[in-house]
Backbone as numpy.savetxt, mean C-alpha at the origin, in Angstrom:
# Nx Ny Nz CAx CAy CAz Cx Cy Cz
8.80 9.75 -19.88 8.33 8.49 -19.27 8.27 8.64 -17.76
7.18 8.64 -17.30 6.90 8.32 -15.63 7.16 7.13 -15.42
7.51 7.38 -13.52 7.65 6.07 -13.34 6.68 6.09 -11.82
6.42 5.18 -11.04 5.96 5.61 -9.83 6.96 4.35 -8.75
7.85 5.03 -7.83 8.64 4.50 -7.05 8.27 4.99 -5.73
7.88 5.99 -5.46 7.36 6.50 -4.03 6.69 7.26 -4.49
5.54 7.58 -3.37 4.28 8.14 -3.57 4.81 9.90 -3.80
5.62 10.02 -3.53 6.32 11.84 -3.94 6.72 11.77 -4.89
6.71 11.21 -5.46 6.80 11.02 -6.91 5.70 11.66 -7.95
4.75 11.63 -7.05 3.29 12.47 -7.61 2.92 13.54 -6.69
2.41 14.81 -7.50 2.45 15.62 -6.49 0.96 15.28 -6.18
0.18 16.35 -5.30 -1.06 16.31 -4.64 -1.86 16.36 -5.22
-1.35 17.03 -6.03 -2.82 17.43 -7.33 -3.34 15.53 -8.11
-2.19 15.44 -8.61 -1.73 14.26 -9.02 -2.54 13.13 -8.71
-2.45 12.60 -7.18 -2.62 12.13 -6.54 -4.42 11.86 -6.78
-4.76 13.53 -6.48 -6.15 13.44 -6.13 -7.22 13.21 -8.06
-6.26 13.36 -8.91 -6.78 13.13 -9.84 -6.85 11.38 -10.42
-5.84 10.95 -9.91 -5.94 9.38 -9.67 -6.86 8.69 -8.95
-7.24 9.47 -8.08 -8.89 9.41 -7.02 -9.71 9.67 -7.70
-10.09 10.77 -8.06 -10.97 11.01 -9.09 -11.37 9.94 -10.14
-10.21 9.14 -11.27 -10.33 8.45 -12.18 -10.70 7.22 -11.72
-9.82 6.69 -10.17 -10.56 5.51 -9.68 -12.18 5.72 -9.12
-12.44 6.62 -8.93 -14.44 6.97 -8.66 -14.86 6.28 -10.40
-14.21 7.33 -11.14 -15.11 7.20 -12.50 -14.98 5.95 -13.04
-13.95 5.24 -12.45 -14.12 3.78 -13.43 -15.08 2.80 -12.29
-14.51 2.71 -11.31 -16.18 2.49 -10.39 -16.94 2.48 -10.97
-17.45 3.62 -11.20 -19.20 4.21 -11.43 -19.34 3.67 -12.96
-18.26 3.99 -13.89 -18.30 3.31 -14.62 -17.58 2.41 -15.80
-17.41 1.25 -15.54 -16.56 0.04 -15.90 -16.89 0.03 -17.40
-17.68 0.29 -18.10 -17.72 -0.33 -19.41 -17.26 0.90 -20.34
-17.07 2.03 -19.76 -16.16 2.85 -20.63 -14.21 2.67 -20.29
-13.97 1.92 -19.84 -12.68 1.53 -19.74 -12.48 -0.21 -19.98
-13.13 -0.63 -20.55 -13.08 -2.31 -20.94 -11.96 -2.29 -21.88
-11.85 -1.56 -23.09 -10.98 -1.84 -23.92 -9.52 -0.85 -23.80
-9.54 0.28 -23.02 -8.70 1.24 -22.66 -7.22 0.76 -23.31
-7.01 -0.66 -22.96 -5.61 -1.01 -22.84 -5.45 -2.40 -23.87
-6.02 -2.19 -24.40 -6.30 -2.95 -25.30 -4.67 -3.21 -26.41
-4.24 -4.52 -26.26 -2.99 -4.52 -27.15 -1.73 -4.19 -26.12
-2.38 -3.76 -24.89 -1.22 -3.42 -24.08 -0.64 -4.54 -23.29
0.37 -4.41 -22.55 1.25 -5.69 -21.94 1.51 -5.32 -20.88
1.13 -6.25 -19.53 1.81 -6.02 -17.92 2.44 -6.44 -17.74
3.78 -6.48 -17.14 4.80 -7.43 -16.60 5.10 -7.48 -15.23
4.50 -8.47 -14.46 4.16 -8.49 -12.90 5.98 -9.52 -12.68
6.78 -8.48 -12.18 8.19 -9.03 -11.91 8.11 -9.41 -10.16
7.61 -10.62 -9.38 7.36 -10.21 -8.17 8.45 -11.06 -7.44
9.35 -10.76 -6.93 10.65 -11.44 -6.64 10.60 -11.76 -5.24
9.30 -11.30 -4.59 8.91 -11.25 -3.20 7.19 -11.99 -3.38
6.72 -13.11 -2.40 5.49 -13.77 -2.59 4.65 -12.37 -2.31
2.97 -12.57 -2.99 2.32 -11.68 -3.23 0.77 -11.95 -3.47
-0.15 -12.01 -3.12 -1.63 -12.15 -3.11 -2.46 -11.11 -3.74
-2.53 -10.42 -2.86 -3.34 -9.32 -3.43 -2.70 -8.22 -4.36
-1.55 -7.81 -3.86 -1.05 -6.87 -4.66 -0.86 -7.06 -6.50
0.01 -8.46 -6.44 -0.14 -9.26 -7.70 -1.09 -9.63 -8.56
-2.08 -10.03 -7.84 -3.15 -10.24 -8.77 -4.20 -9.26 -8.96
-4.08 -7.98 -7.93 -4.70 -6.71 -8.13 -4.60 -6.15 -9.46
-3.10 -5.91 -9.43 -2.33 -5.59 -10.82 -2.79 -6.11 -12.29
-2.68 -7.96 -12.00 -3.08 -8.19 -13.11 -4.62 -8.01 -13.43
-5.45 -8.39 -12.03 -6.75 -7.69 -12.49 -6.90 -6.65 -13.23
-6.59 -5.80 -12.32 -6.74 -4.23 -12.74 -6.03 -4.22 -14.65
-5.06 -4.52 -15.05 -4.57 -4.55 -16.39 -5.98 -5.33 -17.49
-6.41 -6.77 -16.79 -7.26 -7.56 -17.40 -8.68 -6.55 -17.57
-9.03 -5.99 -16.83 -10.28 -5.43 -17.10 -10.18 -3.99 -18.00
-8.51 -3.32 -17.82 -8.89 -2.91 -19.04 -8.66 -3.05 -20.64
-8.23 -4.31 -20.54 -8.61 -4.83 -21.85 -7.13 -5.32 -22.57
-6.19 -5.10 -21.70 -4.63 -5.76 -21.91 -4.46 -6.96 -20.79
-3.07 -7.38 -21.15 -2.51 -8.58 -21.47 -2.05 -8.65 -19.99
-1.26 -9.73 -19.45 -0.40 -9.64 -18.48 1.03 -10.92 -18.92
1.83 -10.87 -18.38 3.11 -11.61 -17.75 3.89 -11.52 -16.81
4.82 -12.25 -16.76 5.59 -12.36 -15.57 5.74 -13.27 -14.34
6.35 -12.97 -13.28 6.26 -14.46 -12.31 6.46 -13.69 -11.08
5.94 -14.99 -10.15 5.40 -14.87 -8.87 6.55 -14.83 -7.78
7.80 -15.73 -8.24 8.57 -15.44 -7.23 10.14 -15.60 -7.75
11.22 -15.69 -6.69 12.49 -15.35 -7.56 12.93 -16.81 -8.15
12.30 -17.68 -7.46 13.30 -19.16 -8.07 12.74 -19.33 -9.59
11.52 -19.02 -9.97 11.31 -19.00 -11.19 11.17 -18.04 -12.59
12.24 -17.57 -12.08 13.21 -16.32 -13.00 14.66 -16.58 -13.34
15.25 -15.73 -13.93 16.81 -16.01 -14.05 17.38 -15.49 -13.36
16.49 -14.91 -11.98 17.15 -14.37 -10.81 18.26 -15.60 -10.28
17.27 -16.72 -10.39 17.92 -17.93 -9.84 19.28 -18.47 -10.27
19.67 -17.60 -11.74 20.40 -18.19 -12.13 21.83 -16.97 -11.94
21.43 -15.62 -11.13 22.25 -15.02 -10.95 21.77 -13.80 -11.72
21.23 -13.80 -12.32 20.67 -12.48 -13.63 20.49 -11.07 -12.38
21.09 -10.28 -13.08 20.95 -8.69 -11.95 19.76 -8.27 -12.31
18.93 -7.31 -11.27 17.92 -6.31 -11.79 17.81 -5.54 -13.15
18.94 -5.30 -13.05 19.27 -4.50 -14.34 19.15 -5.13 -15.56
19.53 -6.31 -15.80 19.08 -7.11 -16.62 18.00 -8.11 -17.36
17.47 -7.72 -15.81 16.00 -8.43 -15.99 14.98 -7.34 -16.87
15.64 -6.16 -16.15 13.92 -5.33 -16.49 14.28 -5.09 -18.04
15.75 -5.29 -18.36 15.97 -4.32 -19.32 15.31 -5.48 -20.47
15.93 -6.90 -20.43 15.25 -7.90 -20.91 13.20 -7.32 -21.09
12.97 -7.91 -20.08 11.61 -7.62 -19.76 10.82 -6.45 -20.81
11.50 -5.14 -20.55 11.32 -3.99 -21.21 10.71 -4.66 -22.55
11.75 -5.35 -23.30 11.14 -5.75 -25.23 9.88 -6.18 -25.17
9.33 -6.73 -23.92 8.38 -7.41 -23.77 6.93 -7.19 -23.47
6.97 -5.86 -22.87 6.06 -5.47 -22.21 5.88 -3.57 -22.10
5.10 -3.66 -21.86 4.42 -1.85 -21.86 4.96 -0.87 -20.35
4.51 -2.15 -19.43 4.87 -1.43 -18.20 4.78 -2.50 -17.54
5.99 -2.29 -16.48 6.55 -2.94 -15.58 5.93 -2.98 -13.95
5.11 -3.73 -13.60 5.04 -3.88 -12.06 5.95 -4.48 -11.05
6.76 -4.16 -9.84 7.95 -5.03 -9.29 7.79 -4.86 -8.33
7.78 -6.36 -7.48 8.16 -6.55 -6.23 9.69 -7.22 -5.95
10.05 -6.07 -4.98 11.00 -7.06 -4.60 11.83 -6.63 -3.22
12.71 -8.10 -2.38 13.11 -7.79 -0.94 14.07 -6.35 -0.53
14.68 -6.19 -1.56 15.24 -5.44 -1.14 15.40 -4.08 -1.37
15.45 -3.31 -0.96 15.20 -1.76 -1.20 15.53 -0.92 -1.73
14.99 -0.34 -2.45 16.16 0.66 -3.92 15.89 -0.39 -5.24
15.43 -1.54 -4.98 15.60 -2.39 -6.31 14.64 -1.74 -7.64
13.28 -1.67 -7.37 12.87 -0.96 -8.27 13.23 0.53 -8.64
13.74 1.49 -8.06 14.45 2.72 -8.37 15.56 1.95 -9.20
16.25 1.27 -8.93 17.34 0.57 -9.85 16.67 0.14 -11.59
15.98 -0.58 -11.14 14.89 -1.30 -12.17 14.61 0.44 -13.16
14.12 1.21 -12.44 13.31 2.27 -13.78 14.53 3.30 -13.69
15.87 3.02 -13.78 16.58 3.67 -13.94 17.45 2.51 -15.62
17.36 2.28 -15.87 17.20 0.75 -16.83 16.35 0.67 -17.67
14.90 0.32 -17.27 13.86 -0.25 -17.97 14.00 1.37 -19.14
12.84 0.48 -20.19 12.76 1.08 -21.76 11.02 1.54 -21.50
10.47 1.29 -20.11 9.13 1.42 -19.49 8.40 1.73 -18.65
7.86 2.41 -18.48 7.53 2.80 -16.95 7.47 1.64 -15.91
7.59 1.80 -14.41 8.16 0.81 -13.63 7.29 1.43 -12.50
6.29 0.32 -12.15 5.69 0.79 -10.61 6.45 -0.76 -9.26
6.71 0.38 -8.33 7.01 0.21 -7.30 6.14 -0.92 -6.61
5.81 -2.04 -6.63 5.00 -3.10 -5.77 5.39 -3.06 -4.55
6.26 -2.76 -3.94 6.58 -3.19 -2.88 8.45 -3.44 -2.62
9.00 -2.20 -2.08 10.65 -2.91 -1.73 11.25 -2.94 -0.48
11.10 -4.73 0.09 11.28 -4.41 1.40 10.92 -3.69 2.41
11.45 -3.35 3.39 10.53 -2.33 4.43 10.26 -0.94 4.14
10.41 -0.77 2.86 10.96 0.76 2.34 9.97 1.41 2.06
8.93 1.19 0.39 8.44 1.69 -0.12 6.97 1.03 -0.65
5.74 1.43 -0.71 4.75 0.27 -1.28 3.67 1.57 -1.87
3.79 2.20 -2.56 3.09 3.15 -3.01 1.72 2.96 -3.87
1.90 2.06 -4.10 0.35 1.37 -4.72 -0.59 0.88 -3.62
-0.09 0.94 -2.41 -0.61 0.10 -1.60 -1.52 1.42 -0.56
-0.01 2.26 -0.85 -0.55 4.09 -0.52 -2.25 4.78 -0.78
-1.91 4.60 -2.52 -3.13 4.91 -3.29 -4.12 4.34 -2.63
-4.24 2.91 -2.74 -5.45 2.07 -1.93 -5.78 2.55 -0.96
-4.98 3.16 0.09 -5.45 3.58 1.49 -6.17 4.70 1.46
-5.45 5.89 0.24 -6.34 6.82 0.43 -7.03 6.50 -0.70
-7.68 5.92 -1.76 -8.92 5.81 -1.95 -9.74 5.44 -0.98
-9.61 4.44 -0.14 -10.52 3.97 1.13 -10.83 4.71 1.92
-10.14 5.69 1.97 -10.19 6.71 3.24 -11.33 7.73 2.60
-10.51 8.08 1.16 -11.29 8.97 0.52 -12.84 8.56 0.17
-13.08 7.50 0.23 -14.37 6.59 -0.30 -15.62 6.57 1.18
-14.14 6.15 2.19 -15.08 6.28 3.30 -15.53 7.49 3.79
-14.62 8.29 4.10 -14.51 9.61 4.83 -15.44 10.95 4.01
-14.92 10.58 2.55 -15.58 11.87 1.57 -14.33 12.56 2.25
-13.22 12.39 2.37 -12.21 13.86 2.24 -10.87 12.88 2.95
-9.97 13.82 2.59 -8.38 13.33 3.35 -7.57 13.77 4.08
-8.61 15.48 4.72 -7.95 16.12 5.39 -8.58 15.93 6.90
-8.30 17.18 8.12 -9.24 17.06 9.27 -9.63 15.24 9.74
-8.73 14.94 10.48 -8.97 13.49 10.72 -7.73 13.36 11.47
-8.29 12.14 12.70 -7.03 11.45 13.39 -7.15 10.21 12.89
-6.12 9.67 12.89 -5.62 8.38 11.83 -4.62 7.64 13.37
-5.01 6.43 13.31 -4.47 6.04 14.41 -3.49 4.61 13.59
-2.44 4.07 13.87 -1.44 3.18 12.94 -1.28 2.06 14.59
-1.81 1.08 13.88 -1.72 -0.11 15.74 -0.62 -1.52 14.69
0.03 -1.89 15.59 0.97 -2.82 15.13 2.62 -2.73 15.10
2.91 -3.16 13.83 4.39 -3.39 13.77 4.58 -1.64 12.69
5.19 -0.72 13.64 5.46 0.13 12.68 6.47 0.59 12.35
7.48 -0.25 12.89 8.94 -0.55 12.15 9.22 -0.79 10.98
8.63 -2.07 10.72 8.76 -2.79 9.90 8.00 -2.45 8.58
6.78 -2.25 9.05 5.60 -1.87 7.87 5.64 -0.94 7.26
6.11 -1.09 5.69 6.41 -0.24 4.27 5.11 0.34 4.36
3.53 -0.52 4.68 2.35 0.46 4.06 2.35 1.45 4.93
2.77 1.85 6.75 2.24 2.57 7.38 3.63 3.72 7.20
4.70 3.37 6.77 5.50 4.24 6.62 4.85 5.48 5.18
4.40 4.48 4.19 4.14 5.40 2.92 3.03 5.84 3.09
1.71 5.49 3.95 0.70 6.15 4.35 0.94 7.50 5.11
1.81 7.27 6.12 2.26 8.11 7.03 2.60 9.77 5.95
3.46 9.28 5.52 4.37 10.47 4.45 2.67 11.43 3.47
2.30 10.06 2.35 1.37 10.67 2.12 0.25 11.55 2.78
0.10 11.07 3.69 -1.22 12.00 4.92 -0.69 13.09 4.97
0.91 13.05 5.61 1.57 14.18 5.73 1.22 15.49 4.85
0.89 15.15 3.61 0.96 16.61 2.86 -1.23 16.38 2.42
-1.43 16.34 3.42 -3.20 17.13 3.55 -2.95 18.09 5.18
-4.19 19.14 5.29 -4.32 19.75 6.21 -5.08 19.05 7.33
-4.76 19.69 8.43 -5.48 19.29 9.56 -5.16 17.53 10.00
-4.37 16.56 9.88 -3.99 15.54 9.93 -3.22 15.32 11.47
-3.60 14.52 12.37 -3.13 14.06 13.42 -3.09 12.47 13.27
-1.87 11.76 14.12 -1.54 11.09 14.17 -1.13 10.24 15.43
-2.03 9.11 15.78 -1.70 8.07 16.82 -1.34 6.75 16.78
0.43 6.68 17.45 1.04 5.84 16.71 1.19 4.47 18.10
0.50 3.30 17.70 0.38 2.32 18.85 1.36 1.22 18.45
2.22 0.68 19.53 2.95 -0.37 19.22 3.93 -0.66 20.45
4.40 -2.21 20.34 5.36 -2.21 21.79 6.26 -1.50 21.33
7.50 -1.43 22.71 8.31 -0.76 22.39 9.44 -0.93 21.29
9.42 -1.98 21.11 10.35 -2.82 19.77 9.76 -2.79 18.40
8.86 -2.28 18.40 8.01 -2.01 16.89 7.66 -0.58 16.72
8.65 0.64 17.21 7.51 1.94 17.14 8.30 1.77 15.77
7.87 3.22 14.95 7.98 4.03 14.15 9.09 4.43 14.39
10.00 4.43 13.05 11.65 4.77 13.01 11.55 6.44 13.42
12.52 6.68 14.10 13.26 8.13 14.37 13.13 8.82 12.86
13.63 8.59 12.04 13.95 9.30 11.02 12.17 9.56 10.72
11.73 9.06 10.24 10.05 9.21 9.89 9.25 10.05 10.75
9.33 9.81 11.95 8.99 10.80 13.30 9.90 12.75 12.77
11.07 12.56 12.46 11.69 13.61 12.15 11.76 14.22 10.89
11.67 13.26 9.67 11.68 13.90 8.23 10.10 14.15 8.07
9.24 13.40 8.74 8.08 13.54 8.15 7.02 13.93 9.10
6.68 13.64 10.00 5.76 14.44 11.10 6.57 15.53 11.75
7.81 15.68 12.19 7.69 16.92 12.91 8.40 17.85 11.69
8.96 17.53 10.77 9.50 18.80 9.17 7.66 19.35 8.91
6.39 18.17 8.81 5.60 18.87 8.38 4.64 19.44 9.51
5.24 19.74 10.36 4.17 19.98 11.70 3.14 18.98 11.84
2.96 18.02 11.68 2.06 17.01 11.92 1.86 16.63 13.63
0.88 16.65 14.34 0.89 16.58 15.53 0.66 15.01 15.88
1.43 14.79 16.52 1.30 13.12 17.16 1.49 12.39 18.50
1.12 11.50 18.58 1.02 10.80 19.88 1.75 9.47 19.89
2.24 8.71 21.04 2.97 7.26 20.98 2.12 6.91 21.93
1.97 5.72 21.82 1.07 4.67 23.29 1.58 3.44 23.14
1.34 2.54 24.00 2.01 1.28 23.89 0.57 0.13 24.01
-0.57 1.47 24.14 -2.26 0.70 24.76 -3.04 1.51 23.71
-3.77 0.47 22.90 -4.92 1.38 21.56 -6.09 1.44 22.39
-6.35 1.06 23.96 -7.24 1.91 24.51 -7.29 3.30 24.84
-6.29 3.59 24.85 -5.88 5.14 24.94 -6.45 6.08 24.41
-6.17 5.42 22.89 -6.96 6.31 21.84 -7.59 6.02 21.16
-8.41 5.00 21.76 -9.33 4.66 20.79 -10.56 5.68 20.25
-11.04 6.01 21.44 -11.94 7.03 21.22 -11.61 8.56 20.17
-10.70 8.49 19.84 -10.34 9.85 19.31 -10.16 9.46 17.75
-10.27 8.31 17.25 -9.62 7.80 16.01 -11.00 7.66 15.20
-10.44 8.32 14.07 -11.77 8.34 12.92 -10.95 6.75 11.53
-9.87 7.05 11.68 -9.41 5.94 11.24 -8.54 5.23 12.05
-8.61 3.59 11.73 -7.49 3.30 12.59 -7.31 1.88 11.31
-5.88 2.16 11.35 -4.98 1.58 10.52 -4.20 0.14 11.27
-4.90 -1.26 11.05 -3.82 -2.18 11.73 -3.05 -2.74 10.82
-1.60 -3.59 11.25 -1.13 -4.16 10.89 -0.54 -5.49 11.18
-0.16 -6.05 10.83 0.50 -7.91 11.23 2.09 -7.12 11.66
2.24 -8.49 12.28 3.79 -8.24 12.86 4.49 -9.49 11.85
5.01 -8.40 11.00 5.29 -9.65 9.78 7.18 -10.35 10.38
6.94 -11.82 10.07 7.79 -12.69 10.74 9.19 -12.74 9.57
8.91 -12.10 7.90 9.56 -12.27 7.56 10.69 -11.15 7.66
10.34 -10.08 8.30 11.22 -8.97 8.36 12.07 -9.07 9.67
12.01 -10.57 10.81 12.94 -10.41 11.80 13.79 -11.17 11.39
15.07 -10.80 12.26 16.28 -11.61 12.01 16.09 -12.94 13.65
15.53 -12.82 14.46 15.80 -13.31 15.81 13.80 -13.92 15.40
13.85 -15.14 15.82 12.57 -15.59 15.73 11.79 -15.94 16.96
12.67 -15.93 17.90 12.20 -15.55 19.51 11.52 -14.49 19.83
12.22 -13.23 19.24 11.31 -11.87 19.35 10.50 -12.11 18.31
9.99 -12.30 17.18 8.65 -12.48 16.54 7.80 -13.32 17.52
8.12 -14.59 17.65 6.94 -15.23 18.59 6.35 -14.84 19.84
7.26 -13.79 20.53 7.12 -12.95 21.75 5.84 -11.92 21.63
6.07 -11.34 19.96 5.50 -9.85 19.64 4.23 -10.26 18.91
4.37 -11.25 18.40 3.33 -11.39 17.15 1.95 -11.27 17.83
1.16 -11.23 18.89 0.18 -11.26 19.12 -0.21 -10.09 20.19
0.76 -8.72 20.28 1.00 -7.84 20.98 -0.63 -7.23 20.64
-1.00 -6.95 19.55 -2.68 -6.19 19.49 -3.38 -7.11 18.82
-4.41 -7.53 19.19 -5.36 -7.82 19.05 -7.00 -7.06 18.77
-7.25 -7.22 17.78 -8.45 -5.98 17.61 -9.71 -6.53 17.95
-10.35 -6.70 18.79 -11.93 -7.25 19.01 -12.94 -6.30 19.36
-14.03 -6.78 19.16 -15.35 -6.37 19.45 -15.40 -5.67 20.56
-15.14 -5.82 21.48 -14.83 -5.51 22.76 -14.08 -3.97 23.16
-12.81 -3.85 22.39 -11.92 -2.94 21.88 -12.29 -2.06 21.44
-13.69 -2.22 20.34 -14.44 -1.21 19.93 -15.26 -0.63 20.66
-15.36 -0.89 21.35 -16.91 -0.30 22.77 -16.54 1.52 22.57
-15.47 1.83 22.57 -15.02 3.04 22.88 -15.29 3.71 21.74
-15.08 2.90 20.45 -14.96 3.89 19.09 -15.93 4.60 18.98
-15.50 5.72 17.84 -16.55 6.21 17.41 -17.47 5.55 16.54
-18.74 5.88 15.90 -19.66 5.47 14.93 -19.22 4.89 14.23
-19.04 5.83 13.68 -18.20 5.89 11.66 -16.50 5.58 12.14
-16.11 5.37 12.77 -14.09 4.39 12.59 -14.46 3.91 11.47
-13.42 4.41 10.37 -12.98 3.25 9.38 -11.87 2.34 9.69
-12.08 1.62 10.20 -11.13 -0.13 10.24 -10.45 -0.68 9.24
-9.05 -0.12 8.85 -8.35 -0.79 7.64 -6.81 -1.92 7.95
-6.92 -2.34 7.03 -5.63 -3.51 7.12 -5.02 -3.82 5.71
-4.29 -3.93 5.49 -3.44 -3.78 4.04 -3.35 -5.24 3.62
-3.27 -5.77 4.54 -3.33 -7.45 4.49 -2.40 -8.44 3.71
-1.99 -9.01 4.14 -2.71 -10.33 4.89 -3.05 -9.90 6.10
-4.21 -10.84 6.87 -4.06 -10.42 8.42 -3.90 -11.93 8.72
-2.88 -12.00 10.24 -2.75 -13.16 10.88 -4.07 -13.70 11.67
-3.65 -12.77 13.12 -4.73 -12.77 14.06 -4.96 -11.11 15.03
-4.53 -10.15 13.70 -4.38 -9.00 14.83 -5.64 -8.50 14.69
-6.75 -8.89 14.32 -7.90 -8.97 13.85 -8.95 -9.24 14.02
-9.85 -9.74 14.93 -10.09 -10.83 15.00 -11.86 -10.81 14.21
-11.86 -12.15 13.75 -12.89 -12.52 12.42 -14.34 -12.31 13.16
-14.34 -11.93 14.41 -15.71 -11.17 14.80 -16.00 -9.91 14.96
-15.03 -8.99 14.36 -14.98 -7.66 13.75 -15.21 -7.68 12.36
-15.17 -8.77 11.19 -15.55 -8.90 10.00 -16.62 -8.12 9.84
-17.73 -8.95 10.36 -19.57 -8.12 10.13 -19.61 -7.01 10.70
-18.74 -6.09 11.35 -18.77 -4.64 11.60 -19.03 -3.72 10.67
-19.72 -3.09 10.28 -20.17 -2.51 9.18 -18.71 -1.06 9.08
-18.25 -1.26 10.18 -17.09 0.04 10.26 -15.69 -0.75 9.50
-15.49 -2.21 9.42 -14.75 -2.58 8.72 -14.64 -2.62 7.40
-13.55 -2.46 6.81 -13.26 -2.09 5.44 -11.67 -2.49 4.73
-11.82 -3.57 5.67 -10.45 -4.03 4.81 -10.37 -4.73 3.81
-11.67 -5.65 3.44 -12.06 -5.93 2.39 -12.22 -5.19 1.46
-13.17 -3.99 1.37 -13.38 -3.49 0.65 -12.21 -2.70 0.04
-11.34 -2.28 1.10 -9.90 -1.85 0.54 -9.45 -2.39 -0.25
-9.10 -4.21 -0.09 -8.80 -4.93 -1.47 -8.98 -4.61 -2.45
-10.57 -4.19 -2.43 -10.88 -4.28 -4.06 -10.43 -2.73 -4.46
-10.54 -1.74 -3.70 -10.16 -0.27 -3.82 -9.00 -0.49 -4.72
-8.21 -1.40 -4.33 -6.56 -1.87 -4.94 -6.60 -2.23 -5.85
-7.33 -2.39 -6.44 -7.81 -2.93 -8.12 -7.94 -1.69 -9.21
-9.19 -0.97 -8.34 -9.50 0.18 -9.43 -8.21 1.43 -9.49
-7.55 1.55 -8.33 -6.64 2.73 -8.02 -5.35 2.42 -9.22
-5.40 0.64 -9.32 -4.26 0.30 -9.84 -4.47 0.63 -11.47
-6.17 0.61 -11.81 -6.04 0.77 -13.10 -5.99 2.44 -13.62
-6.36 3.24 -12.87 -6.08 4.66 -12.94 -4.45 4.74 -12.86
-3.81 4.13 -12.50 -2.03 4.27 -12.24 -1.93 4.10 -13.86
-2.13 2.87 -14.42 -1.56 2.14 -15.74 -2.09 3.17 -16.69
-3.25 3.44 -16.79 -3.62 4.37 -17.88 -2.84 5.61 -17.76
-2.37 6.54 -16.49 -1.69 7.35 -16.31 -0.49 7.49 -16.93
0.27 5.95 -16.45 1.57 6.12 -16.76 2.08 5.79 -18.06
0.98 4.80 -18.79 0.88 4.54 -20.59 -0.02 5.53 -21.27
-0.04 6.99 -20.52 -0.69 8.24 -21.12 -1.66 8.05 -21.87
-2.49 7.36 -21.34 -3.99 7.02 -21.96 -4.93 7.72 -21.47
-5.71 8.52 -22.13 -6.98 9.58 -21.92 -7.99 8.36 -22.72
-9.24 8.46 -21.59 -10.11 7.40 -21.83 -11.21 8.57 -21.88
């Protein structure tokens, strides 16, 4: 039984064959309608959730199985004190495979150390979001045609942000990969990540505190929100929250082809007159998050379609 808790969890090969399967169900949807047919999702999301959540259950619905589960912790028996361990194991009788979000970190590694089912990682805390991984590099891979040879630029909160940490790692193991990392000084990129993962894999990188810097050099550039629920002090969120701003203007420098991504939600680091940019693609990433998710489920319920 697989489980997927961090994106090393799959090796490269792995990875790129999950790319592959999300192209072919793209191209074509009506040979995977019934794939999952009789099968059961269990969306455990103990943390609020938009896209990721209903990606999931999309992605399950189109191929031809079921879904359950709930949206947040008060309406579970979390509320009533019930441990992880008990939930999934409950859950397990119920369902095929397990999707989980939740605040705190290690919970799903806890969860598929338990469950009777495979267990994907939604999201834990600032830690881990490996589905969210996949999405990026399908987008990348969709946009770019490849995942190697490229500067990838990360603008925002990169402390805090689980997607730019698990993006980060994943990039790590393609060739030719550079990295420009923008943020104030209270939001860079943890020490440990800088050390286990760009300089262990020789990854070459840059810090700025200004995405004019590098703008020009970035074939991707990766933003993020300065999310309010990960501070403890709400003075420094209202200080930071509007530190980058991405406009029209901002772009003068880019190249052609920048792919423009955001994992989303976006607040205002964004701004909605970069939408009609034909270089933006954070939308389209959304939906990337759909098909990547249904290549995961068939994987991990060993279904050859």
């Amino acid at each position: 039984m697989r489980n997927l808790i961090e994106n090393t969890d799959l090796s490269v090969e792995e990875i790129d064959e999950l790319l592959e399967k999300a192209d072919d169900i793209i191209a074509n949807p009506e040979k995977y309608r019934d794939a999952c047919r009789y099968k059961k999702l269990a969306t455990l999301f103990f943390e609020p959730s938009t896209r990721t959540r209903l990606s999931f259950e999309a992605a399950m619905l189109e191929l031809g199985g079921s879904v359950l589960g709930f949206s947040e912790a008060a309406s579970s028996s979390a509320a009533k004190g019930e441990s992880v361990s008990d939930t999934v194991k409950t859950v397990s009788c119920y369902a095929d495979v397990i999707a989980m979000r939740h605040p705190k970190e290690g919970a799903p590694l806890v969860a598929s150390l338990k469950a009777d089912v495979p267990v994907i990682n939604a999201g834990d805390g600032g830690h881990n979001h490996p589905t969210q991984t996949l999405t990026d590099l399908l987008t990348i891979h969709r946009e770019k045609n490849r995942l190697n040879n490229m500067t990838v630029g990360f603008c925002g909160d990169l402390k805090f942000g689980r997607t730019v940490h698990s993006l980060i790692t994943a990039l790590s193991r393609y060739e030719g990969i550079k990295i420009a990392l923008v943020s104030p000084l209270e939001l860079k990129l943890p020490s440990y990540i800088k050390k286990e993962i760009l300089k262990r894999n020789g990854i070459e990188y840059i810090q700025t505190t200004h995405l004019e810097n590098v703008m020009p050099q970035l074939d991707v550039l990766y933003m993020t929100r300065v999310q309010r629920e990960r501070f403890f002090n709400e003075d420094d969120y209202v200080r930071l929250k509007d530190s980058y701003i991405l406009t029209p203007e901002k772009l003068q420098t880019a190249k052609a082809d920048l792919t423009i991504m955001h994992p989303l939600p976006r607040v205002n680091e964004i701004s909605v007159e970069v939408d009609s940019d034909p270089r933006a693609c954070y939308f389209r990433q959304a939906l990337n998050g759909k098909y990547v998710r249904m290549a995961l489920i068939l994987k991990l319920l060993g279904i050859e379609v």
